[in-house]
GUMAR-721272 format. One record per residue: residue in three letters; x, y, z of N, C-alpha, C in turn. Coordinates in steps of 0.05 Angstrom, whole numbers, plus 32768, in hexadecimal, padded with zeros to 4 digits. Layout:
// residues N
AlaXYZXYZXYZ;...
This chain:
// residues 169
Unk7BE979F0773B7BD979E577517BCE79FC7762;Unk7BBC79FD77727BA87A1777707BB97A08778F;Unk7BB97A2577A37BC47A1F77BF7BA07A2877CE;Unk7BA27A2277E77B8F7A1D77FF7B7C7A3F77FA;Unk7B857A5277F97B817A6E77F87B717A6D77E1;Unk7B7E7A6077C37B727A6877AD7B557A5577B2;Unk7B597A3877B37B427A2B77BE7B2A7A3277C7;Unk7B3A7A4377E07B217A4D77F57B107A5C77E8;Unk7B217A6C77D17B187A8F77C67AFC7A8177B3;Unk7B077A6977A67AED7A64778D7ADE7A5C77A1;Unk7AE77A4B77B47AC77A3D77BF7AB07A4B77D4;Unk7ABC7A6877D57AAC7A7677EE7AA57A8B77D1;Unk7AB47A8F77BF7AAC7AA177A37A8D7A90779E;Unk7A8B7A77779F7A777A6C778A7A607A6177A7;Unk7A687A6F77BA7A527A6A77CC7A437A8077CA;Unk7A567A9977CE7A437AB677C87A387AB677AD;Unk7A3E7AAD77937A3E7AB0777F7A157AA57774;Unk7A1B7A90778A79FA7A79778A79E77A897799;Unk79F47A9D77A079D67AAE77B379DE7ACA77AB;Unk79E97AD4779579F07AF0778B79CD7AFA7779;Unk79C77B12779079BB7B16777C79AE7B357776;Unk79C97B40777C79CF7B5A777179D37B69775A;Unk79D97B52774879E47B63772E79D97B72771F;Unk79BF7B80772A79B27B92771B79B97BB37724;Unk79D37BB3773579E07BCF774079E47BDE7735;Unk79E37BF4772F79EC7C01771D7A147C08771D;Unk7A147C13770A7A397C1A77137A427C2D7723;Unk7A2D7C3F77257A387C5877357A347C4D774B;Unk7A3D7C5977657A397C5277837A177C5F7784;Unk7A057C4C778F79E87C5A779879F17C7877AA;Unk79FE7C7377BF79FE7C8C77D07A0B7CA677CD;Unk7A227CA077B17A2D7CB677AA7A467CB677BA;Unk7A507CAE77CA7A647CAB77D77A7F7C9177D8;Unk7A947CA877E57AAB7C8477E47AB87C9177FB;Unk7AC77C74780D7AD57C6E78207AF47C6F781E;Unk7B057C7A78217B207C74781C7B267C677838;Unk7B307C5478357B3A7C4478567B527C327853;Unk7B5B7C2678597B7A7C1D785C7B6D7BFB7858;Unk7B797BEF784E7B787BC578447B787BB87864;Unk7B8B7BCB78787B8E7BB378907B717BA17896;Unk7B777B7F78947B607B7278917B547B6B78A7;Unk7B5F7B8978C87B467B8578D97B2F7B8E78D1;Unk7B2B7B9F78BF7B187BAD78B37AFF7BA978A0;Unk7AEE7BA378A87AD77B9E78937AC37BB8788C;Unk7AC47BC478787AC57BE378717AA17BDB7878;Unk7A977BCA785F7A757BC678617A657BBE787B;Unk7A757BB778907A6B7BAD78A47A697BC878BA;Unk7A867BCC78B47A857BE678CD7A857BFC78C5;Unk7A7E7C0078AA7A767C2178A17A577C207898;Unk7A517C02789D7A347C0E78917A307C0A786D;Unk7A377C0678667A3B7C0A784B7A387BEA7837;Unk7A187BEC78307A107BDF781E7A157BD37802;Unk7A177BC077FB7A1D7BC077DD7A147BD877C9;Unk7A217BE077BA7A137BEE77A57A157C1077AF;Unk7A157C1777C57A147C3277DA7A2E7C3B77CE;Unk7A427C3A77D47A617C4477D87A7B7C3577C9;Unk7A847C4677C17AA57C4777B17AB97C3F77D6;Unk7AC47C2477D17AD07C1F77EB7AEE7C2277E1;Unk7B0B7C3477DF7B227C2C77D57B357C2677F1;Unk7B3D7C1877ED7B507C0C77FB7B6E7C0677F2;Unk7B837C16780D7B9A7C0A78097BAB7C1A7822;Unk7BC77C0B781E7BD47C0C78387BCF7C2D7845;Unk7BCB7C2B78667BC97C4578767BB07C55786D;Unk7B9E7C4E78557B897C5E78517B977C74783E;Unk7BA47C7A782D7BAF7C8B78257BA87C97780C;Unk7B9E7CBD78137B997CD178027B9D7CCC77EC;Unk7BBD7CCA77E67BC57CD877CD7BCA7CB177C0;Unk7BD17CA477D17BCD7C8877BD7BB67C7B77AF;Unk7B9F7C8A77BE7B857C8777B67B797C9C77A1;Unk7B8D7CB1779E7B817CC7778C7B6E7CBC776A;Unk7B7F7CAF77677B767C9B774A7B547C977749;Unk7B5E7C86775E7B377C7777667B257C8A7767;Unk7B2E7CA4777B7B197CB177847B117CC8776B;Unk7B297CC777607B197CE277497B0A7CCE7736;Unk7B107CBF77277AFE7CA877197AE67CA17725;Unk7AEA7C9F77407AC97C9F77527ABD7CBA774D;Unk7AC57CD577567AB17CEE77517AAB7CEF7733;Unk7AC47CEB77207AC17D0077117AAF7CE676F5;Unk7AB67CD476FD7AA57CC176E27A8D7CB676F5;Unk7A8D7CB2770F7A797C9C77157A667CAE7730;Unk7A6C7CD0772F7A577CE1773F7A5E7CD8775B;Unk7A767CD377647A767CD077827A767CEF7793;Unk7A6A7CF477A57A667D1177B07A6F7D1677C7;Unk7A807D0077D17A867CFE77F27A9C7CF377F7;Unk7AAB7CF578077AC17CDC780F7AC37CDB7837;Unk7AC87CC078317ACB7CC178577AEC7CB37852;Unk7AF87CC078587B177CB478617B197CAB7882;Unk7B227C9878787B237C76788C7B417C707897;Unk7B477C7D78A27B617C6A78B47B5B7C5E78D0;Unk7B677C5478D67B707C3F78F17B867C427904;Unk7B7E7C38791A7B887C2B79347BA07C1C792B;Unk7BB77C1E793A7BCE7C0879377BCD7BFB7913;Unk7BCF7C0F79057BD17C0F78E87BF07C1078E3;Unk7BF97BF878D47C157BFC78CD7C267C0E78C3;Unk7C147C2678BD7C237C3178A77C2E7C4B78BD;Unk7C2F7C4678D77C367C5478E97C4D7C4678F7;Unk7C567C3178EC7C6B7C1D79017C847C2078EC;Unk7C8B7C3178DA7CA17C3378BF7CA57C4D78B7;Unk7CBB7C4D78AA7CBF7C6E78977CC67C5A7877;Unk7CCA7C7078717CD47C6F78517CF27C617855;Unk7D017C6378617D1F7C5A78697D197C3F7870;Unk7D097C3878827D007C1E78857CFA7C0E7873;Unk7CE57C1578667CD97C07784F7CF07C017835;Unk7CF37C17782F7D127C1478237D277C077823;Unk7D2D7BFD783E7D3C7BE9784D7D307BD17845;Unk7D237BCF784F7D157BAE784B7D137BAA782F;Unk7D087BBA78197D0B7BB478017D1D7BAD77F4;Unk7D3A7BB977FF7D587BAF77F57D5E7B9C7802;Unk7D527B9578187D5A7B7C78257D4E7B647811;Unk7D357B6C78147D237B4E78057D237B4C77E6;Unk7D257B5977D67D247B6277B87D3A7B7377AE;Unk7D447B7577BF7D687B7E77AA7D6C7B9D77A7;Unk7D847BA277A77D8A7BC6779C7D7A7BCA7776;Unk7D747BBA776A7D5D7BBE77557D477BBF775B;Unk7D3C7BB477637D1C7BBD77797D1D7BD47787;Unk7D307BE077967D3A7BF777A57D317C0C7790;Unk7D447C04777E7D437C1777677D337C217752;Unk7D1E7C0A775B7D077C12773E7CF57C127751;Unk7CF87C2477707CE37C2E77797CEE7C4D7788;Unk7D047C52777C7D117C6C77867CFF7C81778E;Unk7CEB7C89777E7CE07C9B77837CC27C967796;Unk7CB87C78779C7CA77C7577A67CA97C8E77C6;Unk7C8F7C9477CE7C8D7C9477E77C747C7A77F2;Unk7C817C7078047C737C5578107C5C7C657823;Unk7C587C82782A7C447C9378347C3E7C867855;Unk7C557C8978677C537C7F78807C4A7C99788C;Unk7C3E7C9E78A87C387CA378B47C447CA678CE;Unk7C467CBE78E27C497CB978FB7C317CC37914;Unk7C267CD179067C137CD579157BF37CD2790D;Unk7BDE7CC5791D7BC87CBC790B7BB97CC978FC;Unk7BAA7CE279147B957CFB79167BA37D0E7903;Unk7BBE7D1379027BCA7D1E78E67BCC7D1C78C7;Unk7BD77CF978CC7BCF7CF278AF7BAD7CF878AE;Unk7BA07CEE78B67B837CF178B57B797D1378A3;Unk7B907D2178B67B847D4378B17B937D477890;Unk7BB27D3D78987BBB7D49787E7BAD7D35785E;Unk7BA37D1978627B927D10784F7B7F7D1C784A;Unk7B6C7D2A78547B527D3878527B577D54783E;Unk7B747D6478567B777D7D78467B837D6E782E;Unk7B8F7D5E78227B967D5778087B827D5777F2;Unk7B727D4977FF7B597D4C77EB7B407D5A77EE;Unk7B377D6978017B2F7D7E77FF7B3E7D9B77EF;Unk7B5A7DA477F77B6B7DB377ED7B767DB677D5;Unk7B827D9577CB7B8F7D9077B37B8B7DA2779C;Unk7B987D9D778C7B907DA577717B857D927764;Unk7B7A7D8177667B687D72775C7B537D71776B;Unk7B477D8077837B397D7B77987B197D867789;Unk7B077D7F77907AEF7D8177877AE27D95779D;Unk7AE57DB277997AD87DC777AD7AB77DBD77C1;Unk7AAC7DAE77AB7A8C7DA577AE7A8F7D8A77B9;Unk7A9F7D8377B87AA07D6277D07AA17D5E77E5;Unk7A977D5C77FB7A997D4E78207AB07D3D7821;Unk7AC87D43782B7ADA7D3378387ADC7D34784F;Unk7AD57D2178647AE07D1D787E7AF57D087887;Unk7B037D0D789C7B177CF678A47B0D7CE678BB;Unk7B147CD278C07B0D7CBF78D97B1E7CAB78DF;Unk7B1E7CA378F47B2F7C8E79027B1B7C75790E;Unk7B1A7C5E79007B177C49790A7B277C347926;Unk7B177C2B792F7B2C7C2579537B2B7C02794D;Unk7B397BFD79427B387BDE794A7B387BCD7950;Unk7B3B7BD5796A7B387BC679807B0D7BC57989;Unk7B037BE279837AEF7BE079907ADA7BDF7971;Unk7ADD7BE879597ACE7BE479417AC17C077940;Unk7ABF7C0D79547AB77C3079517AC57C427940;Unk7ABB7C4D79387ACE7C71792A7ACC7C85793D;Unk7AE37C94792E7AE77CB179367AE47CC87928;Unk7ADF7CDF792E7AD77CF479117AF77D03791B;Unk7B0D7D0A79037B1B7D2179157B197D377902;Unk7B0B7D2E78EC7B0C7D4E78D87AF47D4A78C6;
C-alpha cells in the first residue's frame, strides 16, 4: 500500500511530467560546472544559486562534504567536462551539532553492536567549525591527489535564515 509521501511523489511527478519539456539536454552540464552543497531541505540549490536545468552537476549530501562527494565530482570533470566547483555549506547545519562518538552512540543505541560494527571504519565527517570545514574542503580538492590543477574551486557559506551567500575561499 503506497503511504501519503509515495502518493504525493507520483502525483506532483506526473504534474511536472505534463509540462516537461526539456528532454532535449544534453548530458554534460551546459555551464561546465557543479555545486557540492549539503541535502539539509532548507535549501533549494536551483533557486538560490541561480542554476538552471541543464547548466550544473548539483551533488548533494550531509554537511556538504569534500571527500563524500569525491565519487560524483571526479565522474563530473573527468567523463562529463565539468571545469568548476562551488562548495556549498550552511548556517546551523547539523553536521556541526555531533562528533563521531556521538553518531556512534546512537547507532548502537538504534541498530545494535552489529551495525556499530559494520561501520567501524566509517567517518560520519562532523564538523566544528564552519569557515574551516569550508577551507579544509576546498584545500582537499584543490590539493588532493586526485585534485585537478586546471579546475576553480571555491568555498561558501549559505545563511539560512536570510537565503544570501558568503565567499570564504
Amino acid at each position: 500500500m503506497a503511504t501519503e509521501i509515495q502518493k504525493n511523489f507520483k502525483e506532483k511527478n506526473a504534474q511536472y511530467a505534463s509540462q516537461f519539456t526539456q528532454g532535449h539536454l544534453a548530458l554534460p552540464p551546459a555551464k561546465k560546472y557543479l555545486i557540492v552543497t549539503c541535502m539539509d531541505a532548507r535549501i533549494d540549490p536551483s533557486a538560490a544559486f541561480g542554476v538552471d536545468l541543464g547548466d550544473a552537476h548539483i551533488i548533494r549530501n550531509a554537511g556538504a562534504s569534500a571527500r563524500d562527494a569525491l565519487r560524483s565530482v571526479l565522474v563530473s570533470q573527468l567523463l562529463l567536462g565539468t571545469r568548476e566547483v562551488l562548495l556549498v555549506k550552511h548556517t546551523g547545519c547539523g553536521m556541526l551539532t555531533f562528533s563521531n562518538a556521538d553518531a556512534r552512540s546512537l547507532l548502537a543505541q538504534s541498530r545494535g553492536a552489529a551495525a556499530l560494527d559494520a561501520v567501524r571504519d566509517l567517518d560520519f565527517l562532523p564538523f566544528g567549525d564552519l569557515d574551516d570545514a569550508v577551507r579544509e574542503d576546498v584545500r582537499f580538492l584543490k590539493e588532493g591527489e586526485l585534485a585537478d590543477r586546471g579546475i576553480a574551486v571555491t568555498g561558501w557559506v549559505y545563511d539560512v535564515q536570510t537565503g544570501g551567500v558568503r565567499q570564504v575561499v
